[in-house]
N, C-alpha and C positions, 0 to 999 in steps of 0.2 A: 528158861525151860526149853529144853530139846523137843521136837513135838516130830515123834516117825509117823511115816504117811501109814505102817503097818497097822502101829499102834490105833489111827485117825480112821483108819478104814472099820478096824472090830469093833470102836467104838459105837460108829455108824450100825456098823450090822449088828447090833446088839441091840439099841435102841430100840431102833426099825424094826426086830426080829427078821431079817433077811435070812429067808431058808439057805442049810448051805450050798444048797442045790441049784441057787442062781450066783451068776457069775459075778460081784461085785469087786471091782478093782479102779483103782487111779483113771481109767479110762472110762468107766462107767459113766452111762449118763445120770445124774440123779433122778428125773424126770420119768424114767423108763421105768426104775424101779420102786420109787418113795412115790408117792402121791403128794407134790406140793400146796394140799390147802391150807387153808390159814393157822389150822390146828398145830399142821407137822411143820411150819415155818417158825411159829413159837417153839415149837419142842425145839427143831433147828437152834435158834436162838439160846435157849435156857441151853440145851445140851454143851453149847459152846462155850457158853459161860460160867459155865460149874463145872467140866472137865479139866479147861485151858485159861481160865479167866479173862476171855477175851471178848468183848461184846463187838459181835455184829449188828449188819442193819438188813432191813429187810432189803437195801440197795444190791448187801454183798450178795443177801442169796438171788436174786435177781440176775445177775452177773454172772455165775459159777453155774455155769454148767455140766461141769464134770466132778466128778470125786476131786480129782487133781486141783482144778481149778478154787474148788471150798477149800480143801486145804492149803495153798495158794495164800489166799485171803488169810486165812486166819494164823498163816506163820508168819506172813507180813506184819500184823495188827499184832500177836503177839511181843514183837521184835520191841516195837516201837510206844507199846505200853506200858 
């Protein structure tokens, strides 16, 4: 499966409900705009899982700190699954 970063990104801001009024893009930092507690690391998780069927870990989100960077990861782990 092909996985666009476009695609990767509405996914995100759908989830999250990201106003369209904030800038969210491949450069973004996650951190800025998603509140990383434990809650939104599981949604993180499941969300990855049931879109792309890719299981992460709470390492990769630890690591990714950008949009780009999560998507990164999960076209990697993708490939190779």
């Amino acid at each position: 499966m092909k996985i666009e970063i476009s695609d990767f990104i509405h996914v995100l801001k759908e989830e999250f409900e990201i106003p369209q009024s904030v800038t969210f893009s491949s450069q973004t930092i996650i951190e800025s705009v998603i509140e990383m507690s434990s809650i939104n690391a599981l949604i993180f998780l499941a969300l990855i899982k049931t879109e792309y069927d890719v299981a992460l870990t709470a390492g990769d989100l630890l690591h990714a700190k950008t949009v780009q960077e999560l998507y990164d990861i999960v076209v990697s782990k993708a490939i190779t699954e």
